[in-house]
C-alpha positions in Angstrom: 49.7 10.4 38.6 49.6 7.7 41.2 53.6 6.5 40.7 54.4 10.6 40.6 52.7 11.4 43.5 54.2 8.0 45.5 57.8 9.4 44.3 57.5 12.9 45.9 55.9 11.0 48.9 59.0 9.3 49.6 61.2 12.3 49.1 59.1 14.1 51.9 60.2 11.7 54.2 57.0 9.6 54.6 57.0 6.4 56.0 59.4 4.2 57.8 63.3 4.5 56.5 63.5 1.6 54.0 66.2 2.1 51.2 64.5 4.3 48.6 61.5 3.9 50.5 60.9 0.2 49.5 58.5 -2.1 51.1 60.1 -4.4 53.8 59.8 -7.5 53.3 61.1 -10.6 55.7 62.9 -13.1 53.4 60.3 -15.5 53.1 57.7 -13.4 52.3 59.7 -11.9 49.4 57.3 -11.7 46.0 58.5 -14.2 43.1 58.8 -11.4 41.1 61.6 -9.4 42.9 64.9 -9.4 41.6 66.8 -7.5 44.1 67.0 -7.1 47.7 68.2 -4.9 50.0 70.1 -6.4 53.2 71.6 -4.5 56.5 74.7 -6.2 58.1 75.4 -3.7 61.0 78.5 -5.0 62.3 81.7 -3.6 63.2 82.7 -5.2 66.4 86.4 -6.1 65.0 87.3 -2.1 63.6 91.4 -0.9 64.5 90.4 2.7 63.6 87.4 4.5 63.9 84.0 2.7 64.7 81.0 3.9 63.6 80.1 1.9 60.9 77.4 -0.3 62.5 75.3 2.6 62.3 76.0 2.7 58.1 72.7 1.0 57.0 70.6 3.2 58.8 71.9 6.2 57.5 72.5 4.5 53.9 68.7 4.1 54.2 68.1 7.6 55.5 70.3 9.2 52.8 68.4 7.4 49.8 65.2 9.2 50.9 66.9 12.2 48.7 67.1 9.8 45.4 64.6 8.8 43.0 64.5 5.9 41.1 64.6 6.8 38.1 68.2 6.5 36.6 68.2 9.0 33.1 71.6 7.9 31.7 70.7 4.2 31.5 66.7 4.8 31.1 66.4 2.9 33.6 63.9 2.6 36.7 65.7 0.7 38.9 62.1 -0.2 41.4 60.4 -1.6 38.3 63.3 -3.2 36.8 64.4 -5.5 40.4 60.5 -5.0 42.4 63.5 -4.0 44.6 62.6 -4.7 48.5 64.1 -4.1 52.0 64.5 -7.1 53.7 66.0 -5.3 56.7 69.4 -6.0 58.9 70.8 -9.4 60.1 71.1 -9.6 63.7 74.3 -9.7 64.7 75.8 -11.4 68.0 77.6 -8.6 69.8 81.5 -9.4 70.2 81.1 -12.5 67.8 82.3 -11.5 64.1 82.5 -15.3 63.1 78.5 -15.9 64.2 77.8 -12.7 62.9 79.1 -13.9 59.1 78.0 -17.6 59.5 74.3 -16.0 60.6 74.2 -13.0 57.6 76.0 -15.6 55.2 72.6 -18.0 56.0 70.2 -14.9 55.3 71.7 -14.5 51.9 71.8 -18.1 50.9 68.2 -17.7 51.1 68.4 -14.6 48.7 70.7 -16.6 46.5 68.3 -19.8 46.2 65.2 -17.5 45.7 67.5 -16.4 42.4 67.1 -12.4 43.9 70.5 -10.2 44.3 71.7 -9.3 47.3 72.3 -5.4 47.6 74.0 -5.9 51.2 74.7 -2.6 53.6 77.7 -2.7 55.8 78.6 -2.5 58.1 83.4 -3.1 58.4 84.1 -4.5 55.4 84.2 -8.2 57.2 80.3 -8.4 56.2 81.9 -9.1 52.4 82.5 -12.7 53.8 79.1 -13.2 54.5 77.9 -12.3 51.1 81.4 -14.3 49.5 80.2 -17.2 51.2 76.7 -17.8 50.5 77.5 -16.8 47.1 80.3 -19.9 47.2 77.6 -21.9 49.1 74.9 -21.5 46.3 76.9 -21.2 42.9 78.3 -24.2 41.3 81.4 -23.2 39.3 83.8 -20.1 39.7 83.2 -17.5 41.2 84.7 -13.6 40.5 85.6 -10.4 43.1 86.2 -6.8 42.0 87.3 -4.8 45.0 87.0 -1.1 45.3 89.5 0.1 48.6 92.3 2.0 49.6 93.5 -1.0 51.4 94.2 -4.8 50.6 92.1 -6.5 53.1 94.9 -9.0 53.0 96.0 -9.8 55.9 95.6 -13.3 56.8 94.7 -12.1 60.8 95.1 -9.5 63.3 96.7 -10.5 66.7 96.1 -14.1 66.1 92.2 -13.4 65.5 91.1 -14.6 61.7 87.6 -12.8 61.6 88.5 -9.0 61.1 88.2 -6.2 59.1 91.4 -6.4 57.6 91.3 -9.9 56.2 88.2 -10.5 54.4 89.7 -11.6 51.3 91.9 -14.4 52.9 88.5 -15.6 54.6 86.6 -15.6 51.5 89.3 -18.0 49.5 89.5 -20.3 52.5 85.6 -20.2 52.7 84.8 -20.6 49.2 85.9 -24.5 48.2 88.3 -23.0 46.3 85.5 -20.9 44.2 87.1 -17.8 44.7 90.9 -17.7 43.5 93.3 -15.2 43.6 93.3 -14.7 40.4 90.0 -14.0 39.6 90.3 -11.2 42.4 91.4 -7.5 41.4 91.4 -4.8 43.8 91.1 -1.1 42.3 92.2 2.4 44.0 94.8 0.5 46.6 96.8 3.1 48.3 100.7 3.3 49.8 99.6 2.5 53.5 99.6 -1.1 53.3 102.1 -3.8 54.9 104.2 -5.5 53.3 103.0 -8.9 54.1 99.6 -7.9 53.1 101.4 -7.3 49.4 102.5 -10.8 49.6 100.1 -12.8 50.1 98.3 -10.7 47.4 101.1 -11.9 45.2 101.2 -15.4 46.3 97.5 -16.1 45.7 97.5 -14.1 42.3 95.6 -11.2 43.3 95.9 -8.1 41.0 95.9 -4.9 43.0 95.4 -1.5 40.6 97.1 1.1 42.8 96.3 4.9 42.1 99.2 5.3 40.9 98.3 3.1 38.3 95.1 4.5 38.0 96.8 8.0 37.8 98.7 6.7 35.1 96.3 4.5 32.7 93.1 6.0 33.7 90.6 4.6 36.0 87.8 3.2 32.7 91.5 1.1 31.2 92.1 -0.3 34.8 88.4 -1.7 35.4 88.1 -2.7 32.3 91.1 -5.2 33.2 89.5 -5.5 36.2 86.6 -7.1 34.8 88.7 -9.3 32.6 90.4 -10.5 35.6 87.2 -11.3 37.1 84.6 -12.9 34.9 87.5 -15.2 33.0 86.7 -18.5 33.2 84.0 -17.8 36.1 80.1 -17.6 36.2 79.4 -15.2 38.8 80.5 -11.5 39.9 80.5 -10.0 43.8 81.5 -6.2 43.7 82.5 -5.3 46.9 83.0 -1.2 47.5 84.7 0.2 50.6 83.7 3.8 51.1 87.8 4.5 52.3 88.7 3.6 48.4 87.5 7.7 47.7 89.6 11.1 48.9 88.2 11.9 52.1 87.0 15.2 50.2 84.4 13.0 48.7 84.2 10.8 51.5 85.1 12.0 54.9 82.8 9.7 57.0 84.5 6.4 57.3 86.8 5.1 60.0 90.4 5.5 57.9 89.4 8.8 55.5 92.1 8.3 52.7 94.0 11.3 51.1 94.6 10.6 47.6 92.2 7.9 46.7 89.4 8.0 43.7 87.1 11.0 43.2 83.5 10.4 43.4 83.2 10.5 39.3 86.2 7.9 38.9 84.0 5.1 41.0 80.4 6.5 38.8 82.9 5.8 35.7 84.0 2.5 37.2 81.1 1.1 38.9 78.8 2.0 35.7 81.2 0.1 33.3 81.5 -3.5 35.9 77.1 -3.1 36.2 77.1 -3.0 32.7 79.4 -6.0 32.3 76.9 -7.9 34.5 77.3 -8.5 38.4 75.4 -11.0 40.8 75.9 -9.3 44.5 77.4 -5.9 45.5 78.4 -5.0 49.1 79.1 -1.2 50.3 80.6 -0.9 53.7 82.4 1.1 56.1 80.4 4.0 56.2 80.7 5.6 59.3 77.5 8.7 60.2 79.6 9.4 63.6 82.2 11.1 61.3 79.8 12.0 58.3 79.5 15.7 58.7 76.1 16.7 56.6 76.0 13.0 55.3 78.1 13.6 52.6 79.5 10.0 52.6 76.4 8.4 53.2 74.9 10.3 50.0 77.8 9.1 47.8 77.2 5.4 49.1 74.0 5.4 48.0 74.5 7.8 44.4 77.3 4.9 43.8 75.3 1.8 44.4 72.1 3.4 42.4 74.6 3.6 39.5 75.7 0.0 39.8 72.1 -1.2 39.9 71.3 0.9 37.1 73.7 -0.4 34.9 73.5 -4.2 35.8 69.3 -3.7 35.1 70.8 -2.3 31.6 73.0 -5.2 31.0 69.8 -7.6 32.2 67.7 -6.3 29.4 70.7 -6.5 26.8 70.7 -10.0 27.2 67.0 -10.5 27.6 66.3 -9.0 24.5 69.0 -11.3 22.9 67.4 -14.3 23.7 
């Protein structure tokens, strides 16, 4: 009666917003029992759209006041299974994306050491170098990324500046001691509006890109399921990394380049249900942006996507606990 009656509490909106109405927690007061945390990396100070997204945790946090736990496909509880926590947002240093990253990428070491997942909230999809580099920082061996986005991230800068929201994934090779290599990388949903030289430097590092045309054409469970392949060969850790902008602006209006064409909200729930059940060791979900969010409708999906992911992951987690 007491866990029933603490569930409808939280959907009524009681309490400060945590992310499914979790306790907060600051990092080093975390319990040794907790599994997964929740992180806020509110930083979009490098954005060549629309801005906005600095504002995504909160409402992330807001729109999971309208979810439960309780995940039915998986039989999962996703509270009991991680003693999930908030831990809060990283504060960033206004006009500094590079302190911003080192400073978030030092919070989630500490995650990393304590052995708990990061669940990080963006945030421009820069913050992924924070999370790619503690992860680099605090793993030994080989690392894997699966990318959901519309765009490549590729570029190696933007006007001469290396820290922006269009070249995480060239930081996060450089960063990584050579942990993360192109071709353990695979980006999925990548749409026509990307430069050329963007294309080749995902060719020259070995990064496979699944465009929706290939999606179209082999179906989006064939294409993550090579995606995964890609990703977990010869490595011994996963970072799933989901920008909002991968999904039709139908599904997902409220981000700062809306994207005609991409995934549908039950291709990612398909994709991001078979890479949790595979196994996974951080996930990132950014660009989110509330300004643009008419009735939240982005912010909703962001959460209903990384709820699945968790889900499945705590699945896979008690496959192989129950093998050994």
């Amino acid at each position: 009666m007491s866990e029933e009656k603490s569930m409808w509490t939280g959907l009524l909106h009681a309490g400060i917003a945590t992310f499914l109405g979790r306790p907060y927690y600051k990092i080093e007061d975390i319990p040794t029992i907790t599994k997964a945390a929740v992180l806020g990396i509110p930083f979009d100070g490098t954005c060549i759209a629309r801005t906005g997204t600095n504002y995504g945790p909160r409402a992330l946090r807001d729109a999971s006041s309208q979810f439960i736990s309780y995940h039915p496909y998986f039989n999962i509880d996703i509270v009991k299974e991680y003693n999930l926590v908030d831990c809060g947002d990283v504060q960033v240093v206004l006009g500094n994306p590079k302190k911003t990253i080192d400073k978030a990428a030092e919070v989630l070491k500490q995650l990393f050491k304590k052995g708990i997942m990061p669940v990080i909230l963006g945030g421009e999809h820069l913050i992924s170098v924070a999370g790619t580099k503690a992860m680099s920082e605090t793993y030994q061996n080989n690392l894997g990324l699966i990318v959901f986005d519309c765009h490549l991230d590729t570029a190696y800068d933007v006007g001469g500046e290396l820290y922006n929201h269009c070249c995480p994934w060239p930081r996060t090779i450089e960063l990584s001691g050579g942990k993360f290599k192109g071709s353990n990388i695979a980006i999925i949903g990548v749409g026509a509006l990307n430069p050329k030289e963007e294309w080749e430097y995902a060719k020259k590092h070995g990064i496979t890109a699944f465009t929706i045309e290939e999606i179209e054409e082999k179906g989006i469970e064939e294409v993550t399921k090579e995606a995964i392949k890609i990703a977990k060969e010869g490595t011994d850790g996963l970072y799933v990394s989901i920008d909002i902008d991968v999904l039709d602006a139908a599904f997902a209006p409220g981000t700062g380049v809306p994207t005609p064409g991409g995934l549908t909200s039950r291709e990612i729930i398909k994709a991001i249900r078979l890479i949790g059940t595979a196994g996974f060791n951080a996930i990132d979900l950014t660009e989110v942006s509330p300004p643009y969010d008419k009735g939240g409708a982005t912010a909703y999906l962001g959460c209903r996507i990384l709820l699945d992911a968790l889900a499945a992951n705590a699945r896979n987690l008690k496959n192989r606990e129950a093998k050994t």
